[in-house]
C-alpha positions in Angstrom: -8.2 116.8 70.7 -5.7 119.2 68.9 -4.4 118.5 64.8 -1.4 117.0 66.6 -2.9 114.1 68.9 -5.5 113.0 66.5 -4.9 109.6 64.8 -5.8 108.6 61.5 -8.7 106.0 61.4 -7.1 103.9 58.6 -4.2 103.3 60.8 -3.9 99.9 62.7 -2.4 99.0 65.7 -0.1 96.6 64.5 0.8 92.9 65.1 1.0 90.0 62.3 -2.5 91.5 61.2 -1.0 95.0 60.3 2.0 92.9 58.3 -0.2 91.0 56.3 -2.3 94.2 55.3 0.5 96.3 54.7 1.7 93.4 52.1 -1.7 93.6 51.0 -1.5 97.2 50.1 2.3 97.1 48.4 1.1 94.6 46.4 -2.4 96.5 45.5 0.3 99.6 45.1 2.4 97.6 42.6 -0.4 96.0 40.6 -2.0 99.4 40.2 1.4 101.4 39.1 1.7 98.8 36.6 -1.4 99.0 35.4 -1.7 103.2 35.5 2.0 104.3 34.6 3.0 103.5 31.7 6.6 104.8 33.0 6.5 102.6 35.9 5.9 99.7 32.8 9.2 100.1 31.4 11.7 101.3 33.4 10.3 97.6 35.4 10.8 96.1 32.1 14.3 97.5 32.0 14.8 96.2 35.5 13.7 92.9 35.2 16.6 92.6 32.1 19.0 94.0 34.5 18.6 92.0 37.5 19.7 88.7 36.2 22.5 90.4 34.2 23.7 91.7 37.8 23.6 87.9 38.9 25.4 86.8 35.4 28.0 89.0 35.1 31.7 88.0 36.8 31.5 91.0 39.6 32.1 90.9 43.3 29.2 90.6 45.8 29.6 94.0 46.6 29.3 95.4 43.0 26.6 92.9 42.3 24.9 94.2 45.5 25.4 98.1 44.0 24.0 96.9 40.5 20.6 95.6 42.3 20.5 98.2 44.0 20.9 101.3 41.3 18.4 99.3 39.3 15.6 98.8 42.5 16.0 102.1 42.9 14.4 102.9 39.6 11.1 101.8 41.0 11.1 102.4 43.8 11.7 106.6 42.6 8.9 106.1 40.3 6.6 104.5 42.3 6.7 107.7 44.7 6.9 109.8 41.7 3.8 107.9 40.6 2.4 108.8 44.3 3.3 112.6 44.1 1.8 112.7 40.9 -1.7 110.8 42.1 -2.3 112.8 45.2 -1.6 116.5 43.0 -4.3 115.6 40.3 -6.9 114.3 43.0 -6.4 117.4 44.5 -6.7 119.4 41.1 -6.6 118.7 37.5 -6.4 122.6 36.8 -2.9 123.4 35.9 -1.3 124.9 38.6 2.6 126.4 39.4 3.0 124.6 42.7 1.7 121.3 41.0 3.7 121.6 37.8 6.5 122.1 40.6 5.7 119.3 42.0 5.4 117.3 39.3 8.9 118.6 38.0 10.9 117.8 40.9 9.4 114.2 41.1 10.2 113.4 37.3 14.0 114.8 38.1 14.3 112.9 40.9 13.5 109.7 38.5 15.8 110.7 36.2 18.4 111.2 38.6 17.9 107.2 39.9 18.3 106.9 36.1 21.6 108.5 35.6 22.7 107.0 39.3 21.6 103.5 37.4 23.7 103.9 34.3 26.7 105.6 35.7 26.7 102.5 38.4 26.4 99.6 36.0 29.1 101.6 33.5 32.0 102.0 36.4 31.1 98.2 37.6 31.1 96.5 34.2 33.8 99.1 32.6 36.0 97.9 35.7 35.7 94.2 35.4 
């Protein structure tokens, strides 16, 4: 069988069975990038202020909607950030250009969410 055909064995075939694992596995996912990332820790902490200020403030449902979002977005950033980073140092701890790359472009991309965040919830709020 070529590299192409071959499944992997951790794969399921699906069904109600293959739902309930996966939930199984995001919430594993979620319990363990709380417990390892101290990153993941507070920008979730910063999230869980925002989200009921999104429901509080006097916005319409489609800003409210946009301020969720930017703020979900956060997490969900770091937790593949998280991932990128995980898979890099089981591969390697020795310091390495392509992994410091890696690394790099995964941090930017959570500050970017950051920024996308911040300037969502100032033209929002600065316009109501």
């Amino acid at each position: 069988m070529d590299q192409e055909q071959q499944e992997s064995p951790f794969k399921s075939s699906g069904g109600a069975k293959r739902i309930y694992a996966a939930l199984l596995n995001s919430l594993r996912g979620f319990k363990l990038a709380y417990r390892h990332e101290s990153a993941f820790r507070q920008e979730l902490f910063l999230v869980l202020i925002l989200l009921p200020l999104a429901c509080y403030v006097h916005v319409t449902a489609a800003e409210r909607v946009l301020l969720i979002a930017s703020a979900l977005l956060i997490l969900i950033v770091e937790l593949l950030n998280s991932s990128v980073e995980a898979a890099i140092d089981r591969i390697s701890l020795e310091r390495h250009q392509l992994s410091g790359r890696a690394k790099d472009l995964g941090s930017s991309a959570v500050m970017i969410a950051l920024i996308n965040c911040a300037i969502t919830w100032g033209l929002i709020l600065s316009g109501s």
